[in-house]
N, C-alpha and C positions, 0 to 999 in steps of 0.2 A: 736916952730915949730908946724905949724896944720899938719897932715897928712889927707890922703883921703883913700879910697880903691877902687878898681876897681873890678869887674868878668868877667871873659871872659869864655866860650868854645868852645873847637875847636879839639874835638879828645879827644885822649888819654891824660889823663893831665901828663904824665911824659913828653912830649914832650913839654907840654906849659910851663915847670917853667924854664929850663935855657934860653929861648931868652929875659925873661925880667929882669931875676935873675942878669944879666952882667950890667944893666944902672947905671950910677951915679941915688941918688934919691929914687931906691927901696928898702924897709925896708925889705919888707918879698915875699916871692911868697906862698903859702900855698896849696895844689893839697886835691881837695874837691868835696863835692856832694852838687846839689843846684839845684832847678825850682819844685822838686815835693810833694808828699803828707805825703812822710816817715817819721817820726823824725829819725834822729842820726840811718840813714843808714848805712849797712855795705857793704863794694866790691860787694861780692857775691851779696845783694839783689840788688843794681847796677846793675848790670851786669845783673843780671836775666829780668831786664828789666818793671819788676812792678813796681816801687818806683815812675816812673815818672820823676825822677831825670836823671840830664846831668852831665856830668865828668867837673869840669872847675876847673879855678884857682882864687885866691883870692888875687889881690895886695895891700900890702898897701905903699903908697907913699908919697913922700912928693912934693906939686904941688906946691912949688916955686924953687924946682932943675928941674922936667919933670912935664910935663901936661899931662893932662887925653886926649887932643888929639893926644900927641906924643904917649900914651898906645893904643890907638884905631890904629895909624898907625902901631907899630908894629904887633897890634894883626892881620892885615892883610897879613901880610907878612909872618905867620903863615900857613894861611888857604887857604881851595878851596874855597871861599865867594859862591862859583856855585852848591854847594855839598849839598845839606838837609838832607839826608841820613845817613850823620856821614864825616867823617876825613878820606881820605886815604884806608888804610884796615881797619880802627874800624868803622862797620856800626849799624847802629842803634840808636834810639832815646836818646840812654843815651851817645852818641857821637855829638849828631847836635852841629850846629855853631852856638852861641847865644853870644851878648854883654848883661850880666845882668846889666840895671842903676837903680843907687841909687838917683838918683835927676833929676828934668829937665832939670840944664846946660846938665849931663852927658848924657839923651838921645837927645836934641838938638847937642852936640856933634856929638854924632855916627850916629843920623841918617842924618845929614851933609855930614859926610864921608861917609856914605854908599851910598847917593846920585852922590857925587863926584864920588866915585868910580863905579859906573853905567853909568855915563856920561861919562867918561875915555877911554872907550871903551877898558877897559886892557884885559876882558875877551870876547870880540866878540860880540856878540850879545847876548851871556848867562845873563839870570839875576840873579842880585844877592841874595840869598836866606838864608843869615846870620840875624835869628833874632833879634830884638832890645828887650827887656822884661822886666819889673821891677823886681830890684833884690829880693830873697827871702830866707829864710833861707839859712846859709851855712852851711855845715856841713865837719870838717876837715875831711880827707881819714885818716886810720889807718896808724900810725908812718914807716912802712917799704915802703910807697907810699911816703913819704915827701922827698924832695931833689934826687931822685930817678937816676938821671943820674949824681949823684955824687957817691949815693951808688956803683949802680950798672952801670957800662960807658960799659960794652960788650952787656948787655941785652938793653939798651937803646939805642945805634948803632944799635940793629937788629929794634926796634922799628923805629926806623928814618927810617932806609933802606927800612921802606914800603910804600913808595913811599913819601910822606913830603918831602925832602930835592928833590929828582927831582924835585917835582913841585915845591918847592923854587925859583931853580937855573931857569927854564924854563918860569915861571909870574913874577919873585920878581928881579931876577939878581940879589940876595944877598943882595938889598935895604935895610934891615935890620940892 
């Protein structure tokens, strides 16, 4: 079996590791820091917003059960594609929407789909504004961030409640 991996972000990554956590095919989902200039970042410098670094997740898969275009549909069905800003209530640079690729199938991929999905007309006339970026260091988030809406299902429901799952139900119809 080859496996690949994927990055994706889109907000808070407690939010992005169970909609891909459920597929046949996914090995791992891993919730991490990745795009900036920090080594082996922690939360806090995160969040503070100097590192440079985006909040995403790290899939690894195996692309003879899902493809890496079935990963790029779901990871839309995640996000505001219209958002630059950040996800929802988490704003800020270490929130934007970015597909990190690791090869040119995978940015020929995504930037395919993000094509499509501008042609689509799902969001109006808005453009879409989900980065496309070469992946770059990752760096796993500290152990109490991993699997997070397993650990924690009451804090992660409030997390959802800000606003994600409306706008799910309202652009996506649960397409997911």
């Amino acid at each position: 079996m080859s496996l690949d991996t994927a990055i994706f972000a889109g907000g808070c990554f407690w939010c992005m590791v169970q909609p891909f956590d459920t597929y046949p095919g996914i090995k791992s989902v891993v919730s991490g820091y990745t795009g900036g200039q920090v080594p082996n970042p922690t939360y806090e410098e995160v969040c503070s917003g100097k590192t440079g670094h985006t909040e995403a997740v790290k899939i690894t898969f195996d692309p003879d059960v899902i493809s890496y275009d079935d990963l790029v549909t779901i990871y839309w069905h995640q996000t505001d594609p219209t958002d630059a800003m950040g996800q929802f209530q988490d704003r800020g640079d270490n929130y934007r929407p970015v597909i990190f690729v690791n090869s040119p199938q995978q940015r020929e991929i995504a930037e395919k789909s993000k094509a499509a999905l501008q042609a689509s007309g799902q969001f109006g006339n808005d453009k879409i504004v989900t980065q496309i970026e070469d992946a770059k260091p990752f760096y796993p988030a500290e152990d109490y961030h991993q699997d997070f809406y397993k650990k924690n299902p009451e804090r992660y429901a409030l997390q959802e409640a800000g606003g994600r799952e409306q706008f799910k139900q309202q652009h996506w119809n649960n397409k997911d």
